[in-house]
PDB file of N, CA, C and O in Angstrom:
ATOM      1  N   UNK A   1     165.545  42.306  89.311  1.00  0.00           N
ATOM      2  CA  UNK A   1     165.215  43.081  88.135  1.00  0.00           C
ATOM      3  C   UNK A   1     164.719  42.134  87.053  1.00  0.00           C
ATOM      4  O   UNK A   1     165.515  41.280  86.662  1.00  0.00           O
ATOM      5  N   UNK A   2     163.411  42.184  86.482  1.00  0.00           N
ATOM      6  CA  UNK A   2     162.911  41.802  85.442  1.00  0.00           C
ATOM      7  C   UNK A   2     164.139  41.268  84.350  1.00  0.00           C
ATOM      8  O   UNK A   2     165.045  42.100  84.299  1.00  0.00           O
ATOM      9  N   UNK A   3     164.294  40.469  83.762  1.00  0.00           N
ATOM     10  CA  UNK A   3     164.790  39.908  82.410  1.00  0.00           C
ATOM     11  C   UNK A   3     163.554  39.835  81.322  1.00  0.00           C
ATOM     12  O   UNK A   3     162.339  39.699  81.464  1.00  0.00           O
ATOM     13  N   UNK A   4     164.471  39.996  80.084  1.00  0.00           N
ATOM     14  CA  UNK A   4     163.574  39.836  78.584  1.00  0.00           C
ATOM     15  C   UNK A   4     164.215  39.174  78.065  1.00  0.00           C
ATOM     16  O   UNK A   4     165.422  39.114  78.301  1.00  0.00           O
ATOM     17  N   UNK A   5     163.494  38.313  77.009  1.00  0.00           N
ATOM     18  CA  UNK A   5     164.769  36.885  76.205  1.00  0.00           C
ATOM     19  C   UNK A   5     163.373  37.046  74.976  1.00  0.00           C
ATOM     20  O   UNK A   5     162.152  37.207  74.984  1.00  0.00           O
ATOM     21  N   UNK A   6     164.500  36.880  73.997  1.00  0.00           N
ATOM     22  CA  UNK A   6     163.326  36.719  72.535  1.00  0.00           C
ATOM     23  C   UNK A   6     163.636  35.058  72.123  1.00  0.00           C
ATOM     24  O   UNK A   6     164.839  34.815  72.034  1.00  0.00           O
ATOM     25  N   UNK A   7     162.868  34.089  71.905  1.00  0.00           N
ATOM     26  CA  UNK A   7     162.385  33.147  71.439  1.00  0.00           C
ATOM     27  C   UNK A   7     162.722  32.922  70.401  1.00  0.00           C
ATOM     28  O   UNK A   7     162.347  33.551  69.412  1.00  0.00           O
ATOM     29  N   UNK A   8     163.708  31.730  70.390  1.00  0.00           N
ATOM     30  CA  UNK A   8     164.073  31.994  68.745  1.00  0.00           C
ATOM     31  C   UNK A   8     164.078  30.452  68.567  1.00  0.00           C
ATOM     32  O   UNK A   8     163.877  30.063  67.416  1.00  0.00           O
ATOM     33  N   UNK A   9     164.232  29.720  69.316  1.00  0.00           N
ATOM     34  CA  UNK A   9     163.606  28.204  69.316  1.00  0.00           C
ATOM     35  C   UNK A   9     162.915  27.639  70.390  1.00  0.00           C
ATOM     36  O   UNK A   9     163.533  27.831  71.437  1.00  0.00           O
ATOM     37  N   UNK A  10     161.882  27.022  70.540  1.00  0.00           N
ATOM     38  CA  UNK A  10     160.703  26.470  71.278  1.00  0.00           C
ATOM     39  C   UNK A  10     161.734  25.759  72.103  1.00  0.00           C
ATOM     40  O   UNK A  10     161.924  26.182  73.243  1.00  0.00           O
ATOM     41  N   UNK A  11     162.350  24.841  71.716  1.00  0.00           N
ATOM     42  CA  UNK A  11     162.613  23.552  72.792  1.00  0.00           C
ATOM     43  C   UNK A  11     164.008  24.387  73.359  1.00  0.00           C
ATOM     44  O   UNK A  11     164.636  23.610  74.078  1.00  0.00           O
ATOM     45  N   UNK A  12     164.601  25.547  73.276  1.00  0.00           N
ATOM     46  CA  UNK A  12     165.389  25.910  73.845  1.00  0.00           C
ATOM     47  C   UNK A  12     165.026  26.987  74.698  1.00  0.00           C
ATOM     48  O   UNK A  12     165.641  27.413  75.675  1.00  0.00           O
ATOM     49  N   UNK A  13     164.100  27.320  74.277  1.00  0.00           N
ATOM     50  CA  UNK A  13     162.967  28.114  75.565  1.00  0.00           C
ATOM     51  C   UNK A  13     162.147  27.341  76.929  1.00  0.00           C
ATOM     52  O   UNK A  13     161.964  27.762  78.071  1.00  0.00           O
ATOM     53  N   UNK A  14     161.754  26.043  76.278  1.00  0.00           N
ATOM     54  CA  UNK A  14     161.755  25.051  77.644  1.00  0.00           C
ATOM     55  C   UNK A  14     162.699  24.350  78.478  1.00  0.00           C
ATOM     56  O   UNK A  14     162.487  23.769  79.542  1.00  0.00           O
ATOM     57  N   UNK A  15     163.791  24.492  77.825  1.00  0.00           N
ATOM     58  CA  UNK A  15     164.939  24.173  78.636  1.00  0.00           C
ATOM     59  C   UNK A  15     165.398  25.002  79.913  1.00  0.00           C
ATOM     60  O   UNK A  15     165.806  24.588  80.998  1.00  0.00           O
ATOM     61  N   UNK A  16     165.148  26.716  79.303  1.00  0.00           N
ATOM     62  CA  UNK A  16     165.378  28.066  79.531  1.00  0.00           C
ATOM     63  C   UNK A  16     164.709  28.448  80.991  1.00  0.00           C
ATOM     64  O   UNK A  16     165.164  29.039  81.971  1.00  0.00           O
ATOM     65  N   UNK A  17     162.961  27.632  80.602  1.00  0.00           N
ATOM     66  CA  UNK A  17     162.045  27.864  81.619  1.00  0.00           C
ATOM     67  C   UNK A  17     162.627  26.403  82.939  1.00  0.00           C
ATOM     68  O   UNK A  17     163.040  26.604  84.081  1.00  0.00           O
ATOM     69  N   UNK A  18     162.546  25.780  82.619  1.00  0.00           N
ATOM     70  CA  UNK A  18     163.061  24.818  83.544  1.00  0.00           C
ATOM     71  C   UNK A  18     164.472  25.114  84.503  1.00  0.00           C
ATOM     72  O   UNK A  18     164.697  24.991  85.707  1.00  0.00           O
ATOM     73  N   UNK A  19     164.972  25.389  83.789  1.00  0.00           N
ATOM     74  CA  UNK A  19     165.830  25.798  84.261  1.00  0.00           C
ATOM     75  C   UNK A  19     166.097  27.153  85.321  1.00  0.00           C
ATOM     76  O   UNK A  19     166.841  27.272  86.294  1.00  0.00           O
ATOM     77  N   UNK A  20     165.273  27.971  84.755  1.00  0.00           N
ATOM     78  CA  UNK A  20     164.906  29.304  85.544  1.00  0.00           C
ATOM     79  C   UNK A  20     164.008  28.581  86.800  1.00  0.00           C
ATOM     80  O   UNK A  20     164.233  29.162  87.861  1.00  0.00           O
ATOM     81  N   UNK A  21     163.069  27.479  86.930  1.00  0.00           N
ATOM     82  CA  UNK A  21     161.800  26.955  87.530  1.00  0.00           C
ATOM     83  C   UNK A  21     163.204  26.286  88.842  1.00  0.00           C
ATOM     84  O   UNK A  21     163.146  26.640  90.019  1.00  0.00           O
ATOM     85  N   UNK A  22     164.225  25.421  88.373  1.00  0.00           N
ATOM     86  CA  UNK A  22     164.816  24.881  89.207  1.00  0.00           C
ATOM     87  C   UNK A  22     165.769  25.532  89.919  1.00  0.00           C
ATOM     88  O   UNK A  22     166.477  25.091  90.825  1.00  0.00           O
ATOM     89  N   UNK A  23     165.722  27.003  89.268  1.00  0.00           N
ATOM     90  CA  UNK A  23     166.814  28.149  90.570  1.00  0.00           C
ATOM     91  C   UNK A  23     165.339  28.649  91.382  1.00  0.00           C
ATOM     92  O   UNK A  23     165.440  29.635  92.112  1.00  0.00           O
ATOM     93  N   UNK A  24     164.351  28.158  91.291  1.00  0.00           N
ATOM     94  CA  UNK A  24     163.289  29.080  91.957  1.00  0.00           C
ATOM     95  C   UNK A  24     162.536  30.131  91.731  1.00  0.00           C
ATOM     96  O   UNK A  24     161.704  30.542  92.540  1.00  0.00           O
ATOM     97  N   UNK A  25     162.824  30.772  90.346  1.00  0.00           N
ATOM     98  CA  UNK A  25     162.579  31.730  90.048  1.00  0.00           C
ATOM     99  C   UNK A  25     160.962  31.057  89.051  1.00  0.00           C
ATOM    100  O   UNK A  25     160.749  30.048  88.379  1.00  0.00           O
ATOM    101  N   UNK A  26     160.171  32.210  89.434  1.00  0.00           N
ATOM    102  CA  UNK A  26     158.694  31.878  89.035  1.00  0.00           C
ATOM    103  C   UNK A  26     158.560  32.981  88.565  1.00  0.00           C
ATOM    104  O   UNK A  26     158.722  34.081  89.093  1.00  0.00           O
ATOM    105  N   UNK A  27     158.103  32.568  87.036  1.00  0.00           N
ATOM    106  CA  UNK A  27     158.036  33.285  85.747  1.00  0.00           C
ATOM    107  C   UNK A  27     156.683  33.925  85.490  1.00  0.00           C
ATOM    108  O   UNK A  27     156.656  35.012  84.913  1.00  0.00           O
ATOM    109  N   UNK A  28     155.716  33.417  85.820  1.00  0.00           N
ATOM    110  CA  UNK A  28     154.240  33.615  85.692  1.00  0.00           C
ATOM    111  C   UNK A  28     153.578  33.554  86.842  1.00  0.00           C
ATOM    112  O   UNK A  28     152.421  33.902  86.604  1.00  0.00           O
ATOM    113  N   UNK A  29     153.671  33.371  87.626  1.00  0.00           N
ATOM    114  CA  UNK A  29     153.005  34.236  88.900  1.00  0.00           C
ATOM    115  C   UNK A  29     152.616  35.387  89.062  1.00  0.00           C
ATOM    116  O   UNK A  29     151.497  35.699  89.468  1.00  0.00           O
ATOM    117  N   UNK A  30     153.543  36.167  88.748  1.00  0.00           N
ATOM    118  CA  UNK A  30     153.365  37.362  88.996  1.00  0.00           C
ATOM    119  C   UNK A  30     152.288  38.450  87.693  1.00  0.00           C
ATOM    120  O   UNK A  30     151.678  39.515  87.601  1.00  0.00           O
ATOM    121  N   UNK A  31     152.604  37.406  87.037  1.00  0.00           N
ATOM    122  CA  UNK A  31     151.442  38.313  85.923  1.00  0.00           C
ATOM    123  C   UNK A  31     150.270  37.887  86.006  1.00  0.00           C
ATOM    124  O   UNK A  31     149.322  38.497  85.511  1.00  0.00           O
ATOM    125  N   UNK A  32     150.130  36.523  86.790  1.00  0.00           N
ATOM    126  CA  UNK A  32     148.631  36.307  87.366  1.00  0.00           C
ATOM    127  C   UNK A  32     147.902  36.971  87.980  1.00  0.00           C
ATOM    128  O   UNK A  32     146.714  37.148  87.708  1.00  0.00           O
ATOM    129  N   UNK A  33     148.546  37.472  88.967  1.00  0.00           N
ATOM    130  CA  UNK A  33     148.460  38.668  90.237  1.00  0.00           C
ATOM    131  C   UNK A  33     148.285  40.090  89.442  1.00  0.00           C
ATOM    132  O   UNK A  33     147.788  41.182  89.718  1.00  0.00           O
ATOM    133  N   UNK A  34     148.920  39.539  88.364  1.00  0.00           N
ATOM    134  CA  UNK A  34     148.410  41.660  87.969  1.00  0.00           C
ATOM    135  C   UNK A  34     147.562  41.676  87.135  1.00  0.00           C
ATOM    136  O   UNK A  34     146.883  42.695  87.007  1.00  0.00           O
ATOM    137  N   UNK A  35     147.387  40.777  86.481  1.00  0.00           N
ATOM    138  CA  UNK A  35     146.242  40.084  85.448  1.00  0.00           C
ATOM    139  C   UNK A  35     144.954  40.351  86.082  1.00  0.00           C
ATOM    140  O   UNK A  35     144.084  41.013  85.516  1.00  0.00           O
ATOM    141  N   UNK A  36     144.789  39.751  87.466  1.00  0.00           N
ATOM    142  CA  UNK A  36     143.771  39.092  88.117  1.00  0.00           C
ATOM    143  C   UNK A  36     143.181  41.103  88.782  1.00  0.00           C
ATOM    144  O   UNK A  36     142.181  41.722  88.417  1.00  0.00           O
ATOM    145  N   UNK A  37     144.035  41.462  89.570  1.00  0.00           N
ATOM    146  CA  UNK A  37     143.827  42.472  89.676  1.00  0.00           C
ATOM    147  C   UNK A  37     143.481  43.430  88.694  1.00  0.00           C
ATOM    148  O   UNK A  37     142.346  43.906  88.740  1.00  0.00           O
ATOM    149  N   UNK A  38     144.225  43.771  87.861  1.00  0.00           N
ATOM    150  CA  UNK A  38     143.604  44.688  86.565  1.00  0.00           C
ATOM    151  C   UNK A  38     142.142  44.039  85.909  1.00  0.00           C
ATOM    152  O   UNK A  38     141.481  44.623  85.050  1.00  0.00           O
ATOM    153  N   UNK A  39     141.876  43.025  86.364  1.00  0.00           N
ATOM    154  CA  UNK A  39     140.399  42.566  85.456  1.00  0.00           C
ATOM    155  C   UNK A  39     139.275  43.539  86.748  1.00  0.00           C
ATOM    156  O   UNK A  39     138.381  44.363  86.556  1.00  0.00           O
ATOM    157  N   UNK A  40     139.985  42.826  88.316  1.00  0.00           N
ATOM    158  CA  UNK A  40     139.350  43.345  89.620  1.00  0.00           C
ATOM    159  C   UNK A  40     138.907  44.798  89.294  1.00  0.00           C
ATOM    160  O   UNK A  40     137.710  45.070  89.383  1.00  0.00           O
ATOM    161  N   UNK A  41     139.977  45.927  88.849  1.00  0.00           N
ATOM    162  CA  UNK A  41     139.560  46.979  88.860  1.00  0.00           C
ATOM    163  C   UNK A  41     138.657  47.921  87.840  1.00  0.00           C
ATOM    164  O   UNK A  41     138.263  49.087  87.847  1.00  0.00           O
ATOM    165  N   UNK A  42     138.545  46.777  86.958  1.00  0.00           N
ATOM    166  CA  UNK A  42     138.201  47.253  85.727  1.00  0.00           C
ATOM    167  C   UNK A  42     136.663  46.534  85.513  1.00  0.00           C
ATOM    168  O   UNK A  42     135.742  47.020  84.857  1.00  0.00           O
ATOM    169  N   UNK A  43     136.648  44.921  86.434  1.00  0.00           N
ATOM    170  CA  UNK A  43     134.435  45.462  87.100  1.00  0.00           C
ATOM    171  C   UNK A  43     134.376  46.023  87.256  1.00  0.00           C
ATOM    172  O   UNK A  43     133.585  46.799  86.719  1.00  0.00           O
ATOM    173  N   UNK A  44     135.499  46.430  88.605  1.00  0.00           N
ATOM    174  CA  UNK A  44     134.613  47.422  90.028  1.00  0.00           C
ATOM    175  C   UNK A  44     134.142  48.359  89.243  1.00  0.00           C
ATOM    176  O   UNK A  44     132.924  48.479  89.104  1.00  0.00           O
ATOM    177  N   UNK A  45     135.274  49.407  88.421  1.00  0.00           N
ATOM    178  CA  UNK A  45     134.969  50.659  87.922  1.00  0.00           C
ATOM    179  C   UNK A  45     133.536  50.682  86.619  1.00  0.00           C
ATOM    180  O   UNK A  45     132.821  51.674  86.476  1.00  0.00           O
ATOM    181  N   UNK A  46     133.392  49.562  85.909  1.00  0.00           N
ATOM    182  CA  UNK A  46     132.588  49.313  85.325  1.00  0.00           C
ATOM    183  C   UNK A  46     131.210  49.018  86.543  1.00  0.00           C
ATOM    184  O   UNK A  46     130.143  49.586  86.315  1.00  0.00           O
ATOM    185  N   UNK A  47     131.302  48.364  87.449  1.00  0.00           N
ATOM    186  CA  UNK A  47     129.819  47.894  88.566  1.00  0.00           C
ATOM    187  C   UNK A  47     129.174  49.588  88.708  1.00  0.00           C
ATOM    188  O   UNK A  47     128.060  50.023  88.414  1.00  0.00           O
ATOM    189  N   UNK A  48     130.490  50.344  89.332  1.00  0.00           N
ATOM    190  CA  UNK A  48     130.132  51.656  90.257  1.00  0.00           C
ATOM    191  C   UNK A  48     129.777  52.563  88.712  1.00  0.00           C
ATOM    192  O   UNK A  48     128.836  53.356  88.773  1.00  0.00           O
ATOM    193  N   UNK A  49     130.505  52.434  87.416  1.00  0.00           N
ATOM    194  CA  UNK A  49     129.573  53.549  86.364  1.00  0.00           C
ATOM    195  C   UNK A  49     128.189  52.821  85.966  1.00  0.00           C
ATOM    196  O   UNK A  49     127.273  53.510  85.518  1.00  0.00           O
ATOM    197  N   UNK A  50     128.074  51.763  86.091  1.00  0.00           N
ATOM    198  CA  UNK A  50     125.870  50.911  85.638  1.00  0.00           C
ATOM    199  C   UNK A  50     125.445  51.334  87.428  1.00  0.00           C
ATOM    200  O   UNK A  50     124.221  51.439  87.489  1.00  0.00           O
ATOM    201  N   UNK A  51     126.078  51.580  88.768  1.00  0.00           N
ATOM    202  CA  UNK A  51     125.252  51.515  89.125  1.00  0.00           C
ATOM    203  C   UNK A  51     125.044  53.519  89.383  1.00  0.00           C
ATOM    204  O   UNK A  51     124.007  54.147  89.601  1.00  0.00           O
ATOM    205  N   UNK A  52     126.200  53.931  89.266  1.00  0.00           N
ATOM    206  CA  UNK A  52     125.694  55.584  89.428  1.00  0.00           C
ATOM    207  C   UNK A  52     124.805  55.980  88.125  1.00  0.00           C
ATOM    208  O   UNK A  52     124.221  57.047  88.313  1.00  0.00           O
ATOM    209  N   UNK A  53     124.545  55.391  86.836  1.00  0.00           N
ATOM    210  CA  UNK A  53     123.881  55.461  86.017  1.00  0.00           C
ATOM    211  C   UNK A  53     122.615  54.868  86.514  1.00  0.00           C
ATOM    212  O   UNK A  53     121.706  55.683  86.358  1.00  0.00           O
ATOM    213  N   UNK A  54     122.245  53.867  87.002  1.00  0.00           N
ATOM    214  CA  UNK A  54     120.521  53.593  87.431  1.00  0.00           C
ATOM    215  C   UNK A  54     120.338  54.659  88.459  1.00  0.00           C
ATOM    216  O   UNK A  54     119.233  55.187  88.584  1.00  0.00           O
ATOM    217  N   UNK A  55     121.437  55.040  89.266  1.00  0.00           N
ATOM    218  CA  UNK A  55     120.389  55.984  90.067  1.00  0.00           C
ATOM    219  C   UNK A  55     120.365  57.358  89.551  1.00  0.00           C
ATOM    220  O   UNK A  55     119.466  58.175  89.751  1.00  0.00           O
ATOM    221  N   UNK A  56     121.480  57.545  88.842  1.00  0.00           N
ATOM    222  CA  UNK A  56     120.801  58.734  87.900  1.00  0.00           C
ATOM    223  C   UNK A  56     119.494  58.752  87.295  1.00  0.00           C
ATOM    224  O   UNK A  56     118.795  59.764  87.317  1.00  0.00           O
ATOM    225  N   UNK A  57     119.107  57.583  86.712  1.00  0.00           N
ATOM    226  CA  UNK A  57     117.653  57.510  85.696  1.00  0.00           C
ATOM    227  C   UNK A  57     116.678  57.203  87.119  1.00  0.00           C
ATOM    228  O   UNK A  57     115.631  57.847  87.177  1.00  0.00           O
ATOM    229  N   UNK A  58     116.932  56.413  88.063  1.00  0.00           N
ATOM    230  CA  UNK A  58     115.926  56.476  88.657  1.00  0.00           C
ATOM    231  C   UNK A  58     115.581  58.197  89.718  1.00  0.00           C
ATOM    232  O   UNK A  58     114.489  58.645  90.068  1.00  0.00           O
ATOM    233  N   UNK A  59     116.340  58.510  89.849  1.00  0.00           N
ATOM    234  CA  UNK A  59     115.929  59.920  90.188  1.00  0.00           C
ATOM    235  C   UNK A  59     115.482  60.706  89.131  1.00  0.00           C
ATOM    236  O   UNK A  59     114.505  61.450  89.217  1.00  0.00           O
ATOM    237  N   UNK A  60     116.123  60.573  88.201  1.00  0.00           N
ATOM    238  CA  UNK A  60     114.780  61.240  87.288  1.00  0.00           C
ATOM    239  C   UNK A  60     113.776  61.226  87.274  1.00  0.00           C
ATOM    240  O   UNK A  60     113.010  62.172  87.456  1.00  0.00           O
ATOM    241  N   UNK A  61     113.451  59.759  86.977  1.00  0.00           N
ATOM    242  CA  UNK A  61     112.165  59.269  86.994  1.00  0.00           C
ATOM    243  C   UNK A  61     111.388  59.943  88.182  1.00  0.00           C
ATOM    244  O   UNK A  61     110.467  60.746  88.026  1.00  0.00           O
ATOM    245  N   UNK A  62     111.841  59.544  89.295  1.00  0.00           N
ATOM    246  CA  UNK A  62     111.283  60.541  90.586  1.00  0.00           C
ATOM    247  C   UNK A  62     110.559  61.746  90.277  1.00  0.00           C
ATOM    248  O   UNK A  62     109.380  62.095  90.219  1.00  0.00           O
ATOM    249  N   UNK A  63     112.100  62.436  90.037  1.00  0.00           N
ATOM    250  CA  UNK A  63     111.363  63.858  89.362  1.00  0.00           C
ATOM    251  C   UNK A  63     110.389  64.407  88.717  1.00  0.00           C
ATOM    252  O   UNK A  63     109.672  65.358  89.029  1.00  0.00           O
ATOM    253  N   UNK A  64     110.417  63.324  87.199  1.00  0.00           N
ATOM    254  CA  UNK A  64     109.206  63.614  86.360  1.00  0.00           C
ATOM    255  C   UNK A  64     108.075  63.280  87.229  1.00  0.00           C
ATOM    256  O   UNK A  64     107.335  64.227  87.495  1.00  0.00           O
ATOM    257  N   UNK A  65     107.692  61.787  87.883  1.00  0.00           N
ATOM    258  CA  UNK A  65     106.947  61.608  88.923  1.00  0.00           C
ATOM    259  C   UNK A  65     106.034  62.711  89.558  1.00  0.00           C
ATOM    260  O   UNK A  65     104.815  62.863  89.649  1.00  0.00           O
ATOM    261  N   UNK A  66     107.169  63.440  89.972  1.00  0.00           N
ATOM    262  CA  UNK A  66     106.802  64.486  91.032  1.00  0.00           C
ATOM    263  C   UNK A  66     105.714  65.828  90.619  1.00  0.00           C
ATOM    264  O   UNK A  66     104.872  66.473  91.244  1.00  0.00           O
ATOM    265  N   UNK A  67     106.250  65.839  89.216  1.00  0.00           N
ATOM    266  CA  UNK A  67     105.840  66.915  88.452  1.00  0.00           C
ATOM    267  C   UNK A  67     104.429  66.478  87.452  1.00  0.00           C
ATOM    268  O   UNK A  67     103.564  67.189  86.939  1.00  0.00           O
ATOM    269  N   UNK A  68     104.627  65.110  87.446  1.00  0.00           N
ATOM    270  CA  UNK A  68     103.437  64.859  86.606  1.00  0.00           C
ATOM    271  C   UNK A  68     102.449  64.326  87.071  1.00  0.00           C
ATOM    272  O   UNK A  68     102.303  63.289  86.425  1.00  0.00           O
ATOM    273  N   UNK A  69     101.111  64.469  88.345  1.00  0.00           N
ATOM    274  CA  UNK A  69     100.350  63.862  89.127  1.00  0.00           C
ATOM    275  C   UNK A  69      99.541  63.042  87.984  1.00  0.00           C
ATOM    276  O   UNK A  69      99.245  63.521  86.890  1.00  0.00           O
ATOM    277  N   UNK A  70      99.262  61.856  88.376  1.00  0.00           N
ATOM    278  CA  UNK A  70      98.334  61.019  88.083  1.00  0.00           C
ATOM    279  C   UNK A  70      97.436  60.315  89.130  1.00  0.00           C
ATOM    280  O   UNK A  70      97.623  60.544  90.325  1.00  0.00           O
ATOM    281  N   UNK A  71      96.695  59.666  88.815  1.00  0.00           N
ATOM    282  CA  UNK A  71      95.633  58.569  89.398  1.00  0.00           C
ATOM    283  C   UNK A  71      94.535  60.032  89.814  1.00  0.00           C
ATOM    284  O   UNK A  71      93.989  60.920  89.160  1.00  0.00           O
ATOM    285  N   UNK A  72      94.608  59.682  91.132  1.00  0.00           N
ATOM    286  CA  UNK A  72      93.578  60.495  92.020  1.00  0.00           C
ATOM    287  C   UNK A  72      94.354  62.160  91.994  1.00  0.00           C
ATOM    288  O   UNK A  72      93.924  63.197  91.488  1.00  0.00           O
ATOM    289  N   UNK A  73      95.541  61.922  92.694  1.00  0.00           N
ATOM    290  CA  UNK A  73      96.130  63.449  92.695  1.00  0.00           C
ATOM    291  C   UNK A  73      95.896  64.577  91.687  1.00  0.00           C
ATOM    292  O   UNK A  73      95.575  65.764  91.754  1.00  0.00           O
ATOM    293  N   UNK A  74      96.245  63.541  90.555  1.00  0.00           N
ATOM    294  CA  UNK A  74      95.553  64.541  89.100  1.00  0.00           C
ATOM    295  C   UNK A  74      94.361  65.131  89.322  1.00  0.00           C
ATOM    296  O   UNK A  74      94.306  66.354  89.451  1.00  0.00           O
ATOM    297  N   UNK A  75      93.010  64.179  89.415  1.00  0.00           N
ATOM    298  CA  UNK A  75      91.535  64.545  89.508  1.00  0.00           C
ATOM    299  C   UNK A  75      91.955  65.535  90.422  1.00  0.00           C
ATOM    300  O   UNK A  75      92.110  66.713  90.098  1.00  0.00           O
ATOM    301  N   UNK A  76      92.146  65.083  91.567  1.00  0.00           N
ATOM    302  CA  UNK A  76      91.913  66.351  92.765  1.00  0.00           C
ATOM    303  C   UNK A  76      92.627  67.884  91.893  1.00  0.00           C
ATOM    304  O   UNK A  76      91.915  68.815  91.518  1.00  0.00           O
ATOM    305  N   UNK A  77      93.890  67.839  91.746  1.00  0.00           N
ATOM    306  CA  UNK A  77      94.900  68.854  91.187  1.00  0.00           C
ATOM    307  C   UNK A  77      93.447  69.714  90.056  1.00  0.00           C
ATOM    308  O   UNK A  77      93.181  70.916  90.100  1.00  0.00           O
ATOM    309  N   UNK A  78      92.877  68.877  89.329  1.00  0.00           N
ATOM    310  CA  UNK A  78      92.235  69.466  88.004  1.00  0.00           C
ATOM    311  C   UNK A  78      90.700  70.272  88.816  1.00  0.00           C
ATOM    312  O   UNK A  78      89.854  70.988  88.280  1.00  0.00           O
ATOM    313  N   UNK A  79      90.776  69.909  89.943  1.00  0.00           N
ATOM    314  CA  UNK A  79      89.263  69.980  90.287  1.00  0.00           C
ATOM    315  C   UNK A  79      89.833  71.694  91.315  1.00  0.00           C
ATOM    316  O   UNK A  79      89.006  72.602  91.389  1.00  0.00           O
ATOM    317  N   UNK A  80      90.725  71.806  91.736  1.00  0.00           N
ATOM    318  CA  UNK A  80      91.212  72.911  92.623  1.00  0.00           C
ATOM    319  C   UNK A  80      91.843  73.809  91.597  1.00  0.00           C
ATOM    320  O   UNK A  80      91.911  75.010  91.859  1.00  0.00           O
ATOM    321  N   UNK A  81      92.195  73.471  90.742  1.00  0.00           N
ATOM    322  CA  UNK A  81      92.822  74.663  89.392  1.00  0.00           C
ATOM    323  C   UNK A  81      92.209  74.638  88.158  1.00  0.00           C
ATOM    324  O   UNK A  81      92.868  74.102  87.267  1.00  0.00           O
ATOM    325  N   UNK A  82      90.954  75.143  87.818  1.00  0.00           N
ATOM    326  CA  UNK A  82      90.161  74.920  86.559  1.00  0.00           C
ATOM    327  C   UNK A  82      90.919  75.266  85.938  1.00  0.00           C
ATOM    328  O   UNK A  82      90.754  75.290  84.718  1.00  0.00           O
TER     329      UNK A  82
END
C-alpha cells in the first residue's frame, strides 16, 4: 500500500529516501511507468484526432473536386449543356 510523508526538512527526507532505497523499496519507478505511459496515450490520441482530421478535409476536397469540373471536363461539360 502506497505511503505519504510531508517534508518538513530536506536532509531528513534523504535520509528517509535512503533508507526506504536500502529495504528495496523503489520510490520513483513507478511514476516513470505511468508518466511515460500517460504522455504514450495522450500522442496516440492526439496522432489519431490530426490524422482523422486530414482525411476529413481531404475527402472534402474530393468532393468539391467532384462537383466542380475543370481543365478539359469543364470545356466538354459547357459544350454538351449550353
Amino acid at each position: 500500500m502506497p505511503q505519504a510523508a510531508t517534508i518538513k526538512s530536506l536532509p531528513r527526507a534523504f535520509r528517509m529516501m535512503k533508507a526506504m532505497q536500502a529495504q528495496g523499496i523503489e520510490w520513483g519507478e513507478d511514476y516513470r511507468r505511468a508518466d511515460a505511459e500517460a504522455l504514450k496515450e495522450v500522442l496516440e490520441g492526439r496522432m489519431a484526432a490530426g490524422i482523422d482530421r486530414h482525411l476529413e478535409e481531404t475527402d472534402r476536397g474530393r468532393r468539391r473536386l467532384r462537383r466542380q469540373p475543370s481543365g478539359r471536363r469543364a470545356a466538354k461539360a459547357d459544350r454538351q449543356f449550353p
